[in-house]
Every structure is written in structure tokens, then in C-alpha cells.
C-alpha positions in Angstrom: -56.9 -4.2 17.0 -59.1 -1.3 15.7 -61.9 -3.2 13.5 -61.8 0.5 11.0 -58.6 -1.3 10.3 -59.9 -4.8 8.6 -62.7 -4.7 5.3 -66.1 -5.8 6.7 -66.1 -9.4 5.0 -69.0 -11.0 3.6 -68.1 -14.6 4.5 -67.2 -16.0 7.5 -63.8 -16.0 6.7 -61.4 -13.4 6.6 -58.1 -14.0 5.2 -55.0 -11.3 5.0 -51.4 -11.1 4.7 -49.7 -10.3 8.4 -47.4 -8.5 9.0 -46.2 -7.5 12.7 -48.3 -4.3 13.1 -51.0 -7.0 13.1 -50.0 -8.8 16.0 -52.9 -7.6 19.0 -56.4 -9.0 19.9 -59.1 -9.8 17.5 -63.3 -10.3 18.0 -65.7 -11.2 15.3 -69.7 -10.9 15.2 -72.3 -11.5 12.9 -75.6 -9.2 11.6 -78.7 -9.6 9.7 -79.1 -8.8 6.6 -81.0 -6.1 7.5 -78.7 -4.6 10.0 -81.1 -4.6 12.5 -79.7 -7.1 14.7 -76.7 -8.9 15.4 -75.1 -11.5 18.0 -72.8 -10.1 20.5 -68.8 -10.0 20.1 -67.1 -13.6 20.5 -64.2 -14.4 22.5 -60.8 -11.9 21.9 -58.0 -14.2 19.9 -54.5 -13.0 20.6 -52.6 -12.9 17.3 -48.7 -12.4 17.4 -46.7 -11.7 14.1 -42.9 -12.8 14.5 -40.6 -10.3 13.0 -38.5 -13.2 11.2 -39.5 -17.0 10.4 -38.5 -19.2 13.1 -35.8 -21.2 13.2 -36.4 -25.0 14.4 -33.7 -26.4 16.3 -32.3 -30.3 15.6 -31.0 -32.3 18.3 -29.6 -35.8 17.7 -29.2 -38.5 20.3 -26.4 -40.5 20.6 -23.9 -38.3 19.0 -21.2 -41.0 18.6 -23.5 -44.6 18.3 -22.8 -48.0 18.9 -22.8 -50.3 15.8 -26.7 -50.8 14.5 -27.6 -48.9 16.9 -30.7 -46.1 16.8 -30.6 -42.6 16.4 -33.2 -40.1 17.7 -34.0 -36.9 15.8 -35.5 -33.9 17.5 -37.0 -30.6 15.8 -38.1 -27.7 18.0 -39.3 -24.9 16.6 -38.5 -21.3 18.5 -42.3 -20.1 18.5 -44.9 -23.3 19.2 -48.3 -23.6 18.2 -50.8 -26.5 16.3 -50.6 -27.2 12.9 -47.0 -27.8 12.2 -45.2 -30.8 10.5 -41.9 -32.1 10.5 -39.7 -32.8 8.0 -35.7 -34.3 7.5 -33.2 -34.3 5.2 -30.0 -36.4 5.3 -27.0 -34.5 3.5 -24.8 -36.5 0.8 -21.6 -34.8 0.1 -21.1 -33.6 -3.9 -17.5 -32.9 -4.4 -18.6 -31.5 -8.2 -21.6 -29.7 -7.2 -21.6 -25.5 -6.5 -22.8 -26.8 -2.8 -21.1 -28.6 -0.7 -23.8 -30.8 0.1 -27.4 -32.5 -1.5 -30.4 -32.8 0.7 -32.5 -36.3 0.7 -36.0 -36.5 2.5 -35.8 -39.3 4.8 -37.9 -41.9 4.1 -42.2 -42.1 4.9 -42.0 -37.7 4.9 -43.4 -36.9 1.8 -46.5 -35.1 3.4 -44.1 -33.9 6.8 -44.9 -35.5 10.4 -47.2 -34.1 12.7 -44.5 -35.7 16.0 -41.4 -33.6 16.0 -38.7 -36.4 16.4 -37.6 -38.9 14.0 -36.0 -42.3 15.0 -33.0 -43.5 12.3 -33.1 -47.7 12.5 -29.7 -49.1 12.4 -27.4 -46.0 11.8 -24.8 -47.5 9.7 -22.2 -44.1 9.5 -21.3 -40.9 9.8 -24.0 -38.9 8.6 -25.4 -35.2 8.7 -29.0 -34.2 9.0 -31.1 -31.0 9.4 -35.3 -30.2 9.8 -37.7 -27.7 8.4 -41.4 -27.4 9.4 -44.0 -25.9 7.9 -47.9 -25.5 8.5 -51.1 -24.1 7.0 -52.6 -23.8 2.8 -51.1 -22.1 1.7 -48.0 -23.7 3.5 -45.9 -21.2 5.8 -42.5 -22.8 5.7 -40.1 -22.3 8.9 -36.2 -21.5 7.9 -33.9 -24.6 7.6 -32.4 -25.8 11.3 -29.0 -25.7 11.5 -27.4 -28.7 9.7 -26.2 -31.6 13.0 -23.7 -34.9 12.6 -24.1 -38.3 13.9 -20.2 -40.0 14.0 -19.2 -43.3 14.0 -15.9 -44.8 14.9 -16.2 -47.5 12.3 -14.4 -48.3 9.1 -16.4 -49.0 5.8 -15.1 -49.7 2.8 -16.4 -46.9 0.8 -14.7 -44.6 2.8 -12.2 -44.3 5.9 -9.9 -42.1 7.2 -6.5 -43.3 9.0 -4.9 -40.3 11.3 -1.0 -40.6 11.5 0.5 -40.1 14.6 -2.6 -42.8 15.8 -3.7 -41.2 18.7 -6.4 -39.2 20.1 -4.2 -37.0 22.2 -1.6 -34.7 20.5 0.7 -32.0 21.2 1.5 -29.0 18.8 2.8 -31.2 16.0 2.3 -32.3 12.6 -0.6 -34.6 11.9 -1.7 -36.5 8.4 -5.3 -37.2 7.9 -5.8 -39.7 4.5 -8.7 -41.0 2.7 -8.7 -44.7 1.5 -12.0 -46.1 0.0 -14.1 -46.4 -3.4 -13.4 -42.9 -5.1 -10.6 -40.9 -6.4 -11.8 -37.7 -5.3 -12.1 -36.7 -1.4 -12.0 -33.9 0.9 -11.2 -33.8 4.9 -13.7 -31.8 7.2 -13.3 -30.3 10.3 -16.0 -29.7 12.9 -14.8 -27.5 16.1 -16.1 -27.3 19.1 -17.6 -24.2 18.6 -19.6 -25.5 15.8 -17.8 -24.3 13.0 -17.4 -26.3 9.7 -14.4 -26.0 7.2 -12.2 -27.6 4.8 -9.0 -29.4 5.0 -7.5 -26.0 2.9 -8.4 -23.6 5.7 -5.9 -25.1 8.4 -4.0 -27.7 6.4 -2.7 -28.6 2.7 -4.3 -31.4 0.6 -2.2 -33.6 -1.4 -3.9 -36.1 -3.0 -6.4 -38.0 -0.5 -4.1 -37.2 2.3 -4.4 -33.6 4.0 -1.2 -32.7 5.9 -1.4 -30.4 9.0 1.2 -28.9 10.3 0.6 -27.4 13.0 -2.5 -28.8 15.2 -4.1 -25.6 16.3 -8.1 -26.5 17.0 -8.8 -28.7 20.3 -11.7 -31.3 20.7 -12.4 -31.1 16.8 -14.0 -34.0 14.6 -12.1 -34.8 11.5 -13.4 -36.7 8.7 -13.5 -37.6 4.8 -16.0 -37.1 2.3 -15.6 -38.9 -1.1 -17.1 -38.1 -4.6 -19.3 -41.1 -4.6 -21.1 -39.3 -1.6 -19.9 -41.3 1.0 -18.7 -40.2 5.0 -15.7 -42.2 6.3 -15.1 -42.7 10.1 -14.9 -40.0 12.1 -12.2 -39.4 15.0 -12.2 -36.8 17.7 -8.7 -35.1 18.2 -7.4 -33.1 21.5 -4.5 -30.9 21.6 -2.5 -30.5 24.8 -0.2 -27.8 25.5 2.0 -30.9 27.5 1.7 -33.8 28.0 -0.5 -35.4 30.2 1.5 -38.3 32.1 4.2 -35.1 32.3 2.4 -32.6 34.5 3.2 -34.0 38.1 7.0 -33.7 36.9 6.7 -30.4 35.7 5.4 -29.8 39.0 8.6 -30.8 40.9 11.0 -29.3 38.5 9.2 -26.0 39.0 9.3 -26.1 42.8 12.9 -27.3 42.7 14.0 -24.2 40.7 12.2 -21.9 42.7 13.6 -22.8 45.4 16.9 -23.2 44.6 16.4 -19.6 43.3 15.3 -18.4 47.0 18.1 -19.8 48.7 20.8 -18.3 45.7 18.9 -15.0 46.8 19.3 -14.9 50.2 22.9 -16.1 49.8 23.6 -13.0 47.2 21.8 -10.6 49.9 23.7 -12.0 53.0 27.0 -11.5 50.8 26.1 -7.9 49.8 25.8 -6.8 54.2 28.6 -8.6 55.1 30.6 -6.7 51.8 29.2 -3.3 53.4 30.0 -4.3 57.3 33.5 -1.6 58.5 36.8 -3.7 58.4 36.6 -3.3 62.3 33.7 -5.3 62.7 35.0 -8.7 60.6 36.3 -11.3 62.0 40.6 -10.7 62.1 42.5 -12.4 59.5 45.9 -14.0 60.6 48.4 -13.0 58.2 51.2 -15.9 57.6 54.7 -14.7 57.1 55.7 -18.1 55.5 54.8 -18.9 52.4 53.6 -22.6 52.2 51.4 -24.4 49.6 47.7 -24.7 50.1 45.8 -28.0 49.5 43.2 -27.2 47.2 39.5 -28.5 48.9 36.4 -29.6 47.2 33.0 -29.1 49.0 29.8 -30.8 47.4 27.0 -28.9 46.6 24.6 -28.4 49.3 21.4 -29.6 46.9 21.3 -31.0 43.2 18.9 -30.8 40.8 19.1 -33.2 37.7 16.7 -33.3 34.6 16.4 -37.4 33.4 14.4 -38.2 30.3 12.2 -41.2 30.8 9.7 -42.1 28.2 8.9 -38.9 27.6 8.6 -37.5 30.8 10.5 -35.5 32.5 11.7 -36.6 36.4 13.1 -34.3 38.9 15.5 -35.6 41.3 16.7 -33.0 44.4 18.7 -34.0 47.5 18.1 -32.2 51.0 16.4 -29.1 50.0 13.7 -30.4 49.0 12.3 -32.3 51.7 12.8 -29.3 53.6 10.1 -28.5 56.4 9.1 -24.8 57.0 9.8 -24.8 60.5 13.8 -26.2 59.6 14.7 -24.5 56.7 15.8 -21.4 59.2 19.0 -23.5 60.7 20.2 -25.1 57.6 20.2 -21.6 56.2 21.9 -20.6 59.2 24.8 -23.3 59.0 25.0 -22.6 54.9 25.7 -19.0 55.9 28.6 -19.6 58.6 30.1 -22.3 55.7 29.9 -19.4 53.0 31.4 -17.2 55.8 34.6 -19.5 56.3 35.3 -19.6 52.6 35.2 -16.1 52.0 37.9 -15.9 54.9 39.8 -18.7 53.6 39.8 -17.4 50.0 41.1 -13.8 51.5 44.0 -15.8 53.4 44.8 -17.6 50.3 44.6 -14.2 48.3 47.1 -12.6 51.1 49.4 -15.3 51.3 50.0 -15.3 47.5 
């Protein structure tokens, strides 16, 4: 940087207020008082300005703990360098307050941490946590990380939440999430996969302690209560399936079997349409019967069958002979179903004559 930029100082010190047209390199020497002499330049430091305050990043580890088990607390911060310490805040839930949540310093932080992870002895519940950092006097304070849950699968008496269907696995359908514990005031959260936080009023309605969804919408979400007293219930982590599961090799069969069936209807309807355009001369004769004598009716069985049986809630496909059909076969069985259509369309014109 152009030294006609800085004041000549008369310390040894020099002290200024960056900005990011300062960022470049920077050499200091020293002179008499008389001007006379002076010591040569020191080494060039590299000074870089960040156009915004970084933003640390939390990471917690496990995400979903055992009982009394530890939990590790990471905070990185975008732009490294010496100097910075460390600092955590657990968030309590304040149904009354403007927020929608009060920050507590961990404990032993007062004056920050110079290591940038934090172990939590013995995590007991759900809980939420972000980090800040900060360095130098006066202190340059980095933005607030972004905030980060631990869950727990546990029931406490201060808070719990019960999830009716109980299961982890749901279809579109209706679901109620309700809050039992040591308050009279709660709310249900909702924490997506794309990390997005909301209410129980954004995608459900809240009666009471019990918020009713409808319609389950938002896959692989966490869904838990938050009381008054400032307490986090169990947390439980829903899926939603567009079928079900044990129902997918079924839905298989029943889609092969109806194609199928649909190819062999098709070639049937085109085989009719030639032989409906072929000239009279080149059908086979039909003998004409000058007696008029009563037909037996006849009855042929389908050549294939496809039936739909509901068995605990899935769904099993039953076909006879066309299915087990082999590529290289299928040609003569179409071959023998045509010559049986064939003779039924003569026997029907006979029947038509004769009448």
C-alpha cells in the first residue's frame, strides 16, 4: 500500500479503522530524530479486509445420542487466523418472549475459549446450540453461527411428545403430534431436511397441546415440543412415502400383468381389424344350414386372469399362463389364440345366418 496513504506516526504503533481498500502489503521503518539516518524497511505483512464479518460454522457430533452420552461442539470460522476465542450458547424456548428463543453461555466461557470445540458431559435432551468468536481490544466480534439441535429419543417428564399413528414411516395421511408434561402452554416445531425451522401453524393447526396435521407433506423432518417452562420434549424423526414400502414388489407385478394383458388385447383388436378388411373371396366359406335347429350355447375360459387380493395391506397379483410367458414362446400361443378368435367369429356368423 502507498505509505502517502497512512499519517507518519510517532509511536511504534499505528492503529486505524479498515476497511477493504486497505487490504494489500504493508512495511514499517524507523529514523532518527534527526532524520539523518534510519534502519532499512522490515518484512512486507499481507493485510486482507473481509467485505462482511465472518460467519463461524457449528457442527455437533452425535446428532441423535445415546442416553448420558457426550456431545462434541465444533466452531469454524470462514476466514482463520490467531487470536480468536470461542464461545456457546444453549437456546431455552420462551413461549412469552418477542423471540422465540433465550441464549445461555455454557458454562467455564465467560472470557471465550482459545480451542474451537466444546464437549457437553452427559447430554440429558433435546437441545439447541449455536457459537460466536471474537478476538482483539477492542474485541472484533464474528456474526452468530447458525443455530444446530442435538435430539434425543427419550421421554422426560417435563416434556414429551406422543405421535399418533405411532410410527416412523407414513403415507399422505393425517397425523397428531401432542404435548404432555409440566406446563400448560407448548408449541410443536418442525425441522426439515433442508434446514428450515417453523411452527406447528405453518403446516398444521394447534388445538390445545396437540397440533393436528392433515396432510403430511415434509419428508425426513424432526418434530418436537417446546413448553413455557423452557423445556424440549423427545424428538421423533418422520418419513413420508408415496406407498408403502412392503407394497412395491406387488405393484411391480400388477403393473407388468396389465401391460401385458394390454399388448395381447392390442394385437387381438389389430388382427381383427385385417381380417375385417380381407375381400369376401378370400375367407374361409361359410356353410349355410337350411334347417333351423337350436344351438347349444358354449362357454370358453379366459385365456389369462388377473385378480387384485388385499392382504395386510398389500396388494398381491395373481396371473395364470401369460405371465410365465418366455419371449421365445409367446409367438405360438399368440398364434393358437388367433386361430381360436378365428373360429368364433365364424361360428358367431353361422349362428347370426341361421337365425
Amino acid at each position: 500500500m502507498d505509505n502517502n496513504q497512512l499519517k507518519k506516526p510517532d509511536k511504534k504503533e499505528y492503529t486505524f479503522k479498515a476497511f477493504i481498500y486497505h487490504s494489500g502489503s504493508y512495511r514499517c521503518k524507523g529514523k532518527n530524530k534527526d532524520q539523518l539516518s534510519s534502519t532499512e524497511w522490515s518484512d512486507a505483512l499481507q493485510l486482507t479486509v473481509y467485505q462482511s464479518t465472518p460467519e463461524p460454522v457449528l457442527t455437533v457430533s452425535p446428532l441423535w445420542p445415546n442416553p448420558e452420552d457426550s456431545v462434541t461442539l465444533n466452531c469454524k470460522v470462514e476466514h482463520p487466523s490467531a487470536g480468536w476465542r470461542f464461545y456457546w450458547y444453549k437456546d431455552v424456548p420462551k413461549l412469552k418472549s418477542e423471540t422465540t428463543y433465550i441464549h445461555e453461555l455454557l458454562p467455564g466461557l465467560d472470557s471465550g475459549s482459545e480451542n474451537d470445540s466444546y464437549i457437553v458431559r452427559g447430554q440429558p435432551h433435546t437441545a439447541a446450540y449455536y457459537c460466536t468468536a471474537k478476538r482483539g481490544s477492542p474485541a472484533y466480534n464474528s456474526q452468530k453461527s447458525k443455530r444446530r439441535f442435538v435430539w434425543s429419543r427419550d421421554f422426560n417428564s417435563a416434556a414429551s411428545l406422543t405421535v399418533t399413528p405411532d410410527r416412523v414411516q407414513h403415507l399422505f395421511e393425517s397425523v397428531s403430534l401432542r404435548c404432555e408434561g409440566k406446563s400448560t402452554q407448548w408449541r410443536v416445531m418442525m425441522f426439515t431436511a433442508t434446514d428450515q425451522l417453523s411452527r406447528c401453524y405453518g403446516w398444521g393447526v394447534m388445538n390445545g397441546s396437540t397440533c393436528n396435521i392433515e396432510r403430511l407433506l415434509y419428508s425426513d423432518s424432526v418434530y418436537w415440543c417446546e413448553s413455557g417452562s423452557g423445556d424440549f420434549s423427545n424428538a421423533v424423526n418422520i418419513s413420508v412415502h408415496f406407498y408403502r414400502p412392503e407394497s412395491k414388489s406387488s405393484l411391480l407385478a400388477l403393473f407388468t400383468a396389465v401391460t401385458t394383458g394390454a399388448f395381447i388385447i392390442l394385437l387381438l383388436l389389430v388382427y381383427h381389424f385385417i381380417k375385417s378388411k380381407e375381400p369376401h373371396s378370400l375367407r374361409a366359406p361359410i356353410r349355410m344350414h337350411t334347417q333351423t335347429r337350436k344351438l347349444k350355447s358354449t362357454y370358453t375360459p379366459p385365456l389369462f386372469q388377473v385378480k387384485i387380493v388385499s392382504t395386510n395391506q398389500s396388494v398381491v397379483v395373481k396371473t395364470m399362463e401369460m405371465m410365465n410367458m418366455q419371449k421365445n414362446t409367446i409367438m405360438p400361443h399368440l398364434n393358437r389364440l388367433s386361430s381360436k378368435v378365428t373360429r368364433g367369429l365364424i361360428q358367431w356368423r353361422t349362428q347370426s345366418t341361421i337365425m
